[in-house]
PDB file of N, CA, C and O in Angstrom, chain B, residues numbered from 101:
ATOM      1  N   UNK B 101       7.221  12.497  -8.560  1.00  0.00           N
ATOM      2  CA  UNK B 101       7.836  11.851  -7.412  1.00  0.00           C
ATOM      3  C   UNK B 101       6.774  11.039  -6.665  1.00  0.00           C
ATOM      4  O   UNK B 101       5.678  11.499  -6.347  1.00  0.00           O
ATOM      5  N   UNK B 102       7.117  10.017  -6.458  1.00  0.00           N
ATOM      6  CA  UNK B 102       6.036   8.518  -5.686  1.00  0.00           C
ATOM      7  C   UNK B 102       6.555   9.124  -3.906  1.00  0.00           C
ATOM      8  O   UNK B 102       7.584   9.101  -3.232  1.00  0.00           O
ATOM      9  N   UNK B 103       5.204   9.599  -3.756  1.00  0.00           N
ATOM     10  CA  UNK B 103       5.675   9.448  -1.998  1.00  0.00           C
ATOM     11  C   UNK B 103       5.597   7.958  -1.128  1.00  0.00           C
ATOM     12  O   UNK B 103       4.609   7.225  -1.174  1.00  0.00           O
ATOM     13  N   UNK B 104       6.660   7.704  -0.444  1.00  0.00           N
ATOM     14  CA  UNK B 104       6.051   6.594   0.004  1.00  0.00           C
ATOM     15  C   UNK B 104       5.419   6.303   1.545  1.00  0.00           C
ATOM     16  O   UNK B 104       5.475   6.926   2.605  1.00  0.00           O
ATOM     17  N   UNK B 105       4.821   5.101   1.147  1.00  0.00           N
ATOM     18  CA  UNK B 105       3.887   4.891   2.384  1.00  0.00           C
ATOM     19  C   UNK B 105       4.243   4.565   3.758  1.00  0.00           C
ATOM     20  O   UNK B 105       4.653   3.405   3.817  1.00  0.00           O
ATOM     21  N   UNK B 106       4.237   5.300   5.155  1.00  0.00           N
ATOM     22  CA  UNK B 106       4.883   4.661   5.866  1.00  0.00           C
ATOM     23  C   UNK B 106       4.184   2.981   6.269  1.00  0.00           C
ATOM     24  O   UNK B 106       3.102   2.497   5.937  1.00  0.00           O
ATOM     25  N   UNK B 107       5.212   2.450   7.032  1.00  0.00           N
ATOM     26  CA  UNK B 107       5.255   0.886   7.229  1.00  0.00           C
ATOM     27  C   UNK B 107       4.141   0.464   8.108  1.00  0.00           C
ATOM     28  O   UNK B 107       3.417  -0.525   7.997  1.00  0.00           O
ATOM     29  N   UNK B 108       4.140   1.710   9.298  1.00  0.00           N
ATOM     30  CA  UNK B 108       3.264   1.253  10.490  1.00  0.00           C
ATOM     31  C   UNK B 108       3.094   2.745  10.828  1.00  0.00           C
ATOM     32  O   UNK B 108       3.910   3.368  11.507  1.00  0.00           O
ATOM     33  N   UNK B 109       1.750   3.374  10.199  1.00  0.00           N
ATOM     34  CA  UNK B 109       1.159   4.897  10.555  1.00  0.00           C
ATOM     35  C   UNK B 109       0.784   4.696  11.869  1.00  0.00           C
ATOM     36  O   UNK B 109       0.460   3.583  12.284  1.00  0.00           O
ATOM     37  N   UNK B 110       0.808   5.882  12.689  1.00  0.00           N
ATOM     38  CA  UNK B 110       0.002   5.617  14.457  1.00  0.00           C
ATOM     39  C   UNK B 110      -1.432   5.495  13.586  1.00  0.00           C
ATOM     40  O   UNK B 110      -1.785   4.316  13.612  1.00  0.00           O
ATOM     41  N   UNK B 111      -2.198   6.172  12.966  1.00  0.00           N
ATOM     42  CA  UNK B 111      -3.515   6.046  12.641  1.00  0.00           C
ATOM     43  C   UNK B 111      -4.113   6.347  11.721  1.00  0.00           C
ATOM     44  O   UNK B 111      -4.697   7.407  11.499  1.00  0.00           O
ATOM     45  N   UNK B 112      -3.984   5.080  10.855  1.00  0.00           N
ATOM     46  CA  UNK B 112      -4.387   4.864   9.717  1.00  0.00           C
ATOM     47  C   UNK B 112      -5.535   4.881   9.104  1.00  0.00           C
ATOM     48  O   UNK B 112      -5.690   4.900   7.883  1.00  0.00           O
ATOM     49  N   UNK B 113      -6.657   4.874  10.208  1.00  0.00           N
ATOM     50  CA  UNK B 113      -7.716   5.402   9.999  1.00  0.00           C
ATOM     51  C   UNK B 113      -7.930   6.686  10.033  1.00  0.00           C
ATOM     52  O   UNK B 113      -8.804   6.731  10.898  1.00  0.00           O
ATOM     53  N   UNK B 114      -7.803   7.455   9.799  1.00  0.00           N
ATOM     54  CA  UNK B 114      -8.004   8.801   9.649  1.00  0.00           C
ATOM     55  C   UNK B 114      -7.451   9.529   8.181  1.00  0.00           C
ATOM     56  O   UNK B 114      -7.742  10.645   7.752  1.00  0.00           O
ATOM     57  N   UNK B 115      -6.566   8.507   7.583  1.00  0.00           N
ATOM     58  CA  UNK B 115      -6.519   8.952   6.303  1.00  0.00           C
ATOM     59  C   UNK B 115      -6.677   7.933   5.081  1.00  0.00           C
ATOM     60  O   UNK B 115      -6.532   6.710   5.091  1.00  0.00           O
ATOM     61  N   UNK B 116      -7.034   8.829   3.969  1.00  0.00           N
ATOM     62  CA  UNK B 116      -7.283   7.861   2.879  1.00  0.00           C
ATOM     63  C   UNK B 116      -6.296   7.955   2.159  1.00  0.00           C
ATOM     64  O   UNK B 116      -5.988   9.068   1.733  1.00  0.00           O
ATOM     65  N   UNK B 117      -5.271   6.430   1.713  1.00  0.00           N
ATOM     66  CA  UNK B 117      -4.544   5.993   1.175  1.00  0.00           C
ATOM     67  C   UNK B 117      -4.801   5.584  -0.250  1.00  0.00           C
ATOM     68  O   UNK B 117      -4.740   4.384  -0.519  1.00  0.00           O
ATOM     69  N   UNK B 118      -5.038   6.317  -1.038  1.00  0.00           N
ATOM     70  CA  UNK B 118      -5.671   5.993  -2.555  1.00  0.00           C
ATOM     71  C   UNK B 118      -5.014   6.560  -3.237  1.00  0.00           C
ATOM     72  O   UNK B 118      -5.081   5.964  -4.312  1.00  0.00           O
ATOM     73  N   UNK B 119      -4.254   7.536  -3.346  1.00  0.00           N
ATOM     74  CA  UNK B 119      -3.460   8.583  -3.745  1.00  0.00           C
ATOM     75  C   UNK B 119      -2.468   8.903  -2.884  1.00  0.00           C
ATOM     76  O   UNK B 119      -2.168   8.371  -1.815  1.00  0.00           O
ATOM     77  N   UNK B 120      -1.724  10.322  -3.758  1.00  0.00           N
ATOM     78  CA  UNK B 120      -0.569  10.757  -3.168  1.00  0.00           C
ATOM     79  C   UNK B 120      -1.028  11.955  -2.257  1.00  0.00           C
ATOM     80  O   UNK B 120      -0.300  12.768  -1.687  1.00  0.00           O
ATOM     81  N   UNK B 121      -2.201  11.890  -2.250  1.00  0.00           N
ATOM     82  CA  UNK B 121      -2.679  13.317  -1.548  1.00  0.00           C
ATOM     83  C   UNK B 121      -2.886  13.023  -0.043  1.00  0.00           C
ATOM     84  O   UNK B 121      -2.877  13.969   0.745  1.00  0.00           O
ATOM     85  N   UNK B 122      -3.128  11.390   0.520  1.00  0.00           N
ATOM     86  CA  UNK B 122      -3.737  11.671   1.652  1.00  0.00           C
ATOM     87  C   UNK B 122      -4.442  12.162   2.672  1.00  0.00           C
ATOM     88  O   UNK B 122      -4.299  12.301   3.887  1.00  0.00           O
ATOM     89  N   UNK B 123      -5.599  12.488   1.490  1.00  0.00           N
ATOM     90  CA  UNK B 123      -6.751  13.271   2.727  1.00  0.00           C
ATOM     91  C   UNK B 123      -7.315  12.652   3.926  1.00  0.00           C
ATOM     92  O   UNK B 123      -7.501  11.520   4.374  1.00  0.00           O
ATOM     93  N   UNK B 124      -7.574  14.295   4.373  1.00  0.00           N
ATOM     94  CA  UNK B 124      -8.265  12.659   5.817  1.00  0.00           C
ATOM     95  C   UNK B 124      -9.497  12.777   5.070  1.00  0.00           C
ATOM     96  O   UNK B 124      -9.999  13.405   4.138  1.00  0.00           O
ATOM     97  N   UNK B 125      -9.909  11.288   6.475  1.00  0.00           N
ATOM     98  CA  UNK B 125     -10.548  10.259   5.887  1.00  0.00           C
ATOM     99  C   UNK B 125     -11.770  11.362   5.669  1.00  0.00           C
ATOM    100  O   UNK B 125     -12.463  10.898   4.763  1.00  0.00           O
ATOM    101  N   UNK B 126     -12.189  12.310   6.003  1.00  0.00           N
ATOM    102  CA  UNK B 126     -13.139  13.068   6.166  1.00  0.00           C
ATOM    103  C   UNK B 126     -13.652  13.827   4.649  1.00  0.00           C
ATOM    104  O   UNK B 126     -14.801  13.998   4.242  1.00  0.00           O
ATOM    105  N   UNK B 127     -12.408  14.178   4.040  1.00  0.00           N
ATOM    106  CA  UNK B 127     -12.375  15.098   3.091  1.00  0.00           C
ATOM    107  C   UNK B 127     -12.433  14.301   1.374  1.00  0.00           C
ATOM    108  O   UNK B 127     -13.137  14.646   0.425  1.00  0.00           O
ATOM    109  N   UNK B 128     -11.602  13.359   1.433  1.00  0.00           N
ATOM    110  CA  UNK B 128     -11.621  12.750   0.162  1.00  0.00           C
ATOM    111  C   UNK B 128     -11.851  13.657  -0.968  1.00  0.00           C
ATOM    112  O   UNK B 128     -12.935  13.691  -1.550  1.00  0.00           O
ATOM    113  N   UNK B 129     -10.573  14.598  -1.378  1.00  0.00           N
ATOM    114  CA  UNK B 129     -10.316  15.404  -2.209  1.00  0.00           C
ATOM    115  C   UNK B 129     -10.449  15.095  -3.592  1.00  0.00           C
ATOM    116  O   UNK B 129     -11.126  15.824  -4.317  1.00  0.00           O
ATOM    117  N   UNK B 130      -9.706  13.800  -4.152  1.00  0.00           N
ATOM    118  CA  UNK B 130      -9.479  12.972  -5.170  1.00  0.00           C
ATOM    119  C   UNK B 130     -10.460  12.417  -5.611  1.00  0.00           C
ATOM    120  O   UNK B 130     -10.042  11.672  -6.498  1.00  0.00           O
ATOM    121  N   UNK B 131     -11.698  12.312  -5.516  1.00  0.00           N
ATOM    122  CA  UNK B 131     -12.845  11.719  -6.011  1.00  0.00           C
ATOM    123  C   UNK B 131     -12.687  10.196  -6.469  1.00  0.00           C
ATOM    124  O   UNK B 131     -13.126   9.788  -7.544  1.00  0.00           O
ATOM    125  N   UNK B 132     -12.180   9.598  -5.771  1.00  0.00           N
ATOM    126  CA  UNK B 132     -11.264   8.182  -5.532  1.00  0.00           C
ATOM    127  C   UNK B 132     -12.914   7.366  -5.070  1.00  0.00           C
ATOM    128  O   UNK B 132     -13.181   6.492  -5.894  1.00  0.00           O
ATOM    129  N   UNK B 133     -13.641   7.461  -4.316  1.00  0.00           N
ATOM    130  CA  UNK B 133     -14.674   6.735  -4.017  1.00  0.00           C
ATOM    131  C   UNK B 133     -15.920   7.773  -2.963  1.00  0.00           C
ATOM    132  O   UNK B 133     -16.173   8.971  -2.839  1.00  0.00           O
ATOM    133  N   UNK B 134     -16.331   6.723  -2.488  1.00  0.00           N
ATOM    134  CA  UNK B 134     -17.376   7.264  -1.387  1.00  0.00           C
ATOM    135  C   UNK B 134     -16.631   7.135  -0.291  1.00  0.00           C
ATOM    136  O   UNK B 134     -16.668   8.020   0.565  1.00  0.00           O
ATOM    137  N   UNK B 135     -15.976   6.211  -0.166  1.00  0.00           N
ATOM    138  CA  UNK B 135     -15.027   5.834   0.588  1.00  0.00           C
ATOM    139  C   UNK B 135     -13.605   5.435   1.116  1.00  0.00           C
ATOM    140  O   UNK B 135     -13.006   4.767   0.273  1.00  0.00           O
ATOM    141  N   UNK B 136     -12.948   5.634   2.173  1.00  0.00           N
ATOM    142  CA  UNK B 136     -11.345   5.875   1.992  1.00  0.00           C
ATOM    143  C   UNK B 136     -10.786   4.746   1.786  1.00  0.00           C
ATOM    144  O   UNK B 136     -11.207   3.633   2.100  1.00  0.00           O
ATOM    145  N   UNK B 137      -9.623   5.087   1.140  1.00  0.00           N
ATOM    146  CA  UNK B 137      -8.855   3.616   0.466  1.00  0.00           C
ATOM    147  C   UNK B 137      -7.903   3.382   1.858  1.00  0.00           C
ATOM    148  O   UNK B 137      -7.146   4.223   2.343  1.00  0.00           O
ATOM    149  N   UNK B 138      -8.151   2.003   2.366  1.00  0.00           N
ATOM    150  CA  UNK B 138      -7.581   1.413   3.565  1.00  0.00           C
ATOM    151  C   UNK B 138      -6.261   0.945   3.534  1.00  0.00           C
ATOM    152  O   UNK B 138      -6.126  -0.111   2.917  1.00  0.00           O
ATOM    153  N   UNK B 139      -5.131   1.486   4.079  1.00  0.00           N
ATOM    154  CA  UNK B 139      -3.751   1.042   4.405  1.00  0.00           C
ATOM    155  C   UNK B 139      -3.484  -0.317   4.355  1.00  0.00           C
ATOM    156  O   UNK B 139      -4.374  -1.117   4.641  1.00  0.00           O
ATOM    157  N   UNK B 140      -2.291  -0.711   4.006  1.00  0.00           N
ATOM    158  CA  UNK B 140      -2.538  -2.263   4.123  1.00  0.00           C
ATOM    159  C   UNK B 140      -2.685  -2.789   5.503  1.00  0.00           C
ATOM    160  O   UNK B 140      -3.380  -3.753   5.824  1.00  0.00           O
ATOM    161  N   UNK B 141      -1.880  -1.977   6.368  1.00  0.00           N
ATOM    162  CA  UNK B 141      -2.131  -2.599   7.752  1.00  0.00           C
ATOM    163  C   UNK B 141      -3.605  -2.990   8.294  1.00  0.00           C
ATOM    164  O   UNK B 141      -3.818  -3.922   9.070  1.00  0.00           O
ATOM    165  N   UNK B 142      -4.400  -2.292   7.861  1.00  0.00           N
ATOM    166  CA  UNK B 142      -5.718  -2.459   8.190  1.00  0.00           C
ATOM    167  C   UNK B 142      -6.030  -3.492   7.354  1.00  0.00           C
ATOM    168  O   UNK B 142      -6.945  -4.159   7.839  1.00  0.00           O
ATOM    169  N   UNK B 143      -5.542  -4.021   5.994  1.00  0.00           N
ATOM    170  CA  UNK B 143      -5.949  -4.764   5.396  1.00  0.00           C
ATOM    171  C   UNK B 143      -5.591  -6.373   5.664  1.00  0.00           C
ATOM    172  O   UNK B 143      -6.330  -7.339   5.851  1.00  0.00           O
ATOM    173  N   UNK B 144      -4.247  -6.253   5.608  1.00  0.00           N
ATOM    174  CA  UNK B 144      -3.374  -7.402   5.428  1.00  0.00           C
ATOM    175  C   UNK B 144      -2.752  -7.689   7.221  1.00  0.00           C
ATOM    176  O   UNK B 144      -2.072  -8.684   7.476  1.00  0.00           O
ATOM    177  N   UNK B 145      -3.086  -6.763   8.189  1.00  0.00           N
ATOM    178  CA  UNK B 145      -2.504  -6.895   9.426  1.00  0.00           C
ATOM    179  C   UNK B 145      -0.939  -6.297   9.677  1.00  0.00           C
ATOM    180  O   UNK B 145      -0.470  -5.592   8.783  1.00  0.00           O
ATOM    181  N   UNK B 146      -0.130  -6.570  10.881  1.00  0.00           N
ATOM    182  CA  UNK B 146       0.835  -5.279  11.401  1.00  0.00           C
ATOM    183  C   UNK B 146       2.322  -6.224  10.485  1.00  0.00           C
ATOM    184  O   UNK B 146       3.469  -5.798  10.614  1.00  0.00           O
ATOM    185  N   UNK B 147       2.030  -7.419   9.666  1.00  0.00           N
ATOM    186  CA  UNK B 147       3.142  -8.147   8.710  1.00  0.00           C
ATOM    187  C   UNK B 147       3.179  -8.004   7.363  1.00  0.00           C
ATOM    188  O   UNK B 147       3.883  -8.625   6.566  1.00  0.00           O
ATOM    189  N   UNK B 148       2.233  -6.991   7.113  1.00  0.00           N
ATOM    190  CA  UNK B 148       1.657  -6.500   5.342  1.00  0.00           C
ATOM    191  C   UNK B 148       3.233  -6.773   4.859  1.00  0.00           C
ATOM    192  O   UNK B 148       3.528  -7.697   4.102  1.00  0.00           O
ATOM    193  N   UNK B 149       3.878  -6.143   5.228  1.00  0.00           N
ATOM    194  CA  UNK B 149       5.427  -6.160   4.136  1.00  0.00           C
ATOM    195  C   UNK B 149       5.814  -7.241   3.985  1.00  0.00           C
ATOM    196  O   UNK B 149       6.407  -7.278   2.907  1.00  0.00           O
ATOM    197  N   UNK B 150       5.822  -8.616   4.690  1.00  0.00           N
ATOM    198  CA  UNK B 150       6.069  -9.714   4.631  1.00  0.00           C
ATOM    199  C   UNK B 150       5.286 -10.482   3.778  1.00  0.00           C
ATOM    200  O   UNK B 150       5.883 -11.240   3.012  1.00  0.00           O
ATOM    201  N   UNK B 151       3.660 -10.431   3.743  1.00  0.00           N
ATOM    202  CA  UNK B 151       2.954 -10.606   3.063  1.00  0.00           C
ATOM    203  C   UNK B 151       2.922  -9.967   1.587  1.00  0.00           C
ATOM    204  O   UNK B 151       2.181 -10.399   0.705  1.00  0.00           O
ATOM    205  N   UNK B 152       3.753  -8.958   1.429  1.00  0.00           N
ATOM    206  CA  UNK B 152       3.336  -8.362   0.052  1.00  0.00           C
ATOM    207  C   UNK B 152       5.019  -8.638  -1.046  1.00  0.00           C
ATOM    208  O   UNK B 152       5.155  -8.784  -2.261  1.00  0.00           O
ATOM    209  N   UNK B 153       5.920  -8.609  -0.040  1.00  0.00           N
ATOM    210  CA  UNK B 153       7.514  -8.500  -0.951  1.00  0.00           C
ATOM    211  C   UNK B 153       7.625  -9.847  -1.268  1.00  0.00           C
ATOM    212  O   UNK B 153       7.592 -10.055  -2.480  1.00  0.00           O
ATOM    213  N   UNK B 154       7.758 -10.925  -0.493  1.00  0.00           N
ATOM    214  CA  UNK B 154       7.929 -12.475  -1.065  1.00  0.00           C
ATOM    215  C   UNK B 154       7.479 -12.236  -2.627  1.00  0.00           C
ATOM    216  O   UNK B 154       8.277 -12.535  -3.515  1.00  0.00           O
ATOM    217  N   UNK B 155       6.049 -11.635  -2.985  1.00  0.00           N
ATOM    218  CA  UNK B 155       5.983 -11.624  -4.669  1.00  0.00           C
ATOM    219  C   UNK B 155       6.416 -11.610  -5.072  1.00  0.00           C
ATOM    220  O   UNK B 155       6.846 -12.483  -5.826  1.00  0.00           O
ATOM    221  N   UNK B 156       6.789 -10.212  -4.866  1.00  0.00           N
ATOM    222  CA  UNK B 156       7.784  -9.822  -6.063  1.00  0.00           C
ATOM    223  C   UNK B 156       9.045  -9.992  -5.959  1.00  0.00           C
ATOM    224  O   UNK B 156       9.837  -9.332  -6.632  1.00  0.00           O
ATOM    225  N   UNK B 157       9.410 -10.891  -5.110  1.00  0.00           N
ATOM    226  CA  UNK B 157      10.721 -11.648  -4.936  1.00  0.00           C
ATOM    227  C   UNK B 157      10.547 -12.765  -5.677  1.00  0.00           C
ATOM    228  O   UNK B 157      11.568 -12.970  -6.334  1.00  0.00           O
ATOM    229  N   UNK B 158       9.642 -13.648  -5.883  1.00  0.00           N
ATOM    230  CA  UNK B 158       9.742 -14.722  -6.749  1.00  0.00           C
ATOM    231  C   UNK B 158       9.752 -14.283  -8.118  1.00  0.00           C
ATOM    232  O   UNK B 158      10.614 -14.737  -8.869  1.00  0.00           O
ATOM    233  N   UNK B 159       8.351 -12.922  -8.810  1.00  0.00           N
ATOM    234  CA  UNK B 159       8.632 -12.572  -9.634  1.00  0.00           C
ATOM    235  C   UNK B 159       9.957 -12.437 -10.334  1.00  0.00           C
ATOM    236  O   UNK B 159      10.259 -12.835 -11.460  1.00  0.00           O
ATOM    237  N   UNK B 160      10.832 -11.673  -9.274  1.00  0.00           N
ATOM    238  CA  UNK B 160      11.936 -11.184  -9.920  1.00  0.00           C
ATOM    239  C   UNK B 160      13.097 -12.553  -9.980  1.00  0.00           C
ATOM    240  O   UNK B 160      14.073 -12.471 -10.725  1.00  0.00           O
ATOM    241  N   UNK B 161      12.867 -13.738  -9.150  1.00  0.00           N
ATOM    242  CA  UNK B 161      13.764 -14.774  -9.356  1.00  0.00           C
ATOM    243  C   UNK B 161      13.357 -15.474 -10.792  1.00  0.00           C
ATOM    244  O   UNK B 161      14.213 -16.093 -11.424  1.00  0.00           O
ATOM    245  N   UNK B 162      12.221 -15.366 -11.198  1.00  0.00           N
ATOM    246  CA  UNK B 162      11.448 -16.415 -12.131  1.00  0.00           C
ATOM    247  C   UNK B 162      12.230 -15.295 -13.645  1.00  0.00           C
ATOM    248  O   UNK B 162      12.427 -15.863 -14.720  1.00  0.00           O
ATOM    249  N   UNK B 163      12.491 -14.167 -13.530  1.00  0.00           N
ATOM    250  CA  UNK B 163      12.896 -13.539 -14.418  1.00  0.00           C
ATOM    251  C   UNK B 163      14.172 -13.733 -14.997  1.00  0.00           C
ATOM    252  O   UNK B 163      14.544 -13.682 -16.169  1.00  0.00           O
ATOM    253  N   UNK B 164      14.753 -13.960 -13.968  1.00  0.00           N
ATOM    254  CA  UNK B 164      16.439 -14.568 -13.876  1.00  0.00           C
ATOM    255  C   UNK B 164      16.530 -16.045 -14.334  1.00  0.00           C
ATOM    256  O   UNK B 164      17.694 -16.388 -14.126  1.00  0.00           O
ATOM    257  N   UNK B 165      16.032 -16.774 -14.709  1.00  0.00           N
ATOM    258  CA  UNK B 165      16.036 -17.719 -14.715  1.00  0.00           C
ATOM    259  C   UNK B 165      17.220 -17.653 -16.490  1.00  0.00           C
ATOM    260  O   UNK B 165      17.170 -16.975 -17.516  1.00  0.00           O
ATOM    261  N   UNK B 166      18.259 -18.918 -15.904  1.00  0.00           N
ATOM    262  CA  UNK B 166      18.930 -19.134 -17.008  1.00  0.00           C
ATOM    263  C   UNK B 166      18.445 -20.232 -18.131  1.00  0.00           C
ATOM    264  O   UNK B 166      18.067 -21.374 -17.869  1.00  0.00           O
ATOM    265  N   UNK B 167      18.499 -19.884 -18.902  1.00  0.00           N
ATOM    266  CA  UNK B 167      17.776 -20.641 -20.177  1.00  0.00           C
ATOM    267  C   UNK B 167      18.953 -21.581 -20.710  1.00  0.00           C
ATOM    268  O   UNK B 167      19.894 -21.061 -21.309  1.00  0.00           O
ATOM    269  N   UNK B 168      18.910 -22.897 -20.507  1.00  0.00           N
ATOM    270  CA  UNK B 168      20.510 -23.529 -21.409  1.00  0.00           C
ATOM    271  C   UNK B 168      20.257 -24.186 -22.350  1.00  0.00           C
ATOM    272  O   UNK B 168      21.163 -24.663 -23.032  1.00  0.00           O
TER     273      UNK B 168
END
């Protein structure tokens, strides 16, 4: 089962997003890095979903495409 990520965490710094485990940022259970894997909000800003679905919305239009 894929847990999913919430949209807008109160504080996203405090955990590492690399896995399904979400350790805090302290513990890094998963041996994922030295360092915690950053939420998109921190990455991409508080519109990440806007920024990330358009993709795979074109992806999935370019798939559909009728061939005549």
């Amino acid at each position: 089962m894929v847990r999913r990520i919430p949209e807008r965490p109160a504080h996203p710094e405090r955990i590492c997003w690399g896995c399904d485990l979400y350790c805090a940022a302290s513990d890094l259970r998963c041996g994922n890095g030295k360092e915690r894997t950053q939420h998109p909000v921190e990455t991409f800003g508080p519109d990440w979903m806007q920024f990330i679905l358009p993709e795979a919305d074109a992806s999935a239009e370019s798939a559909h495409i009728d061939h005549e």
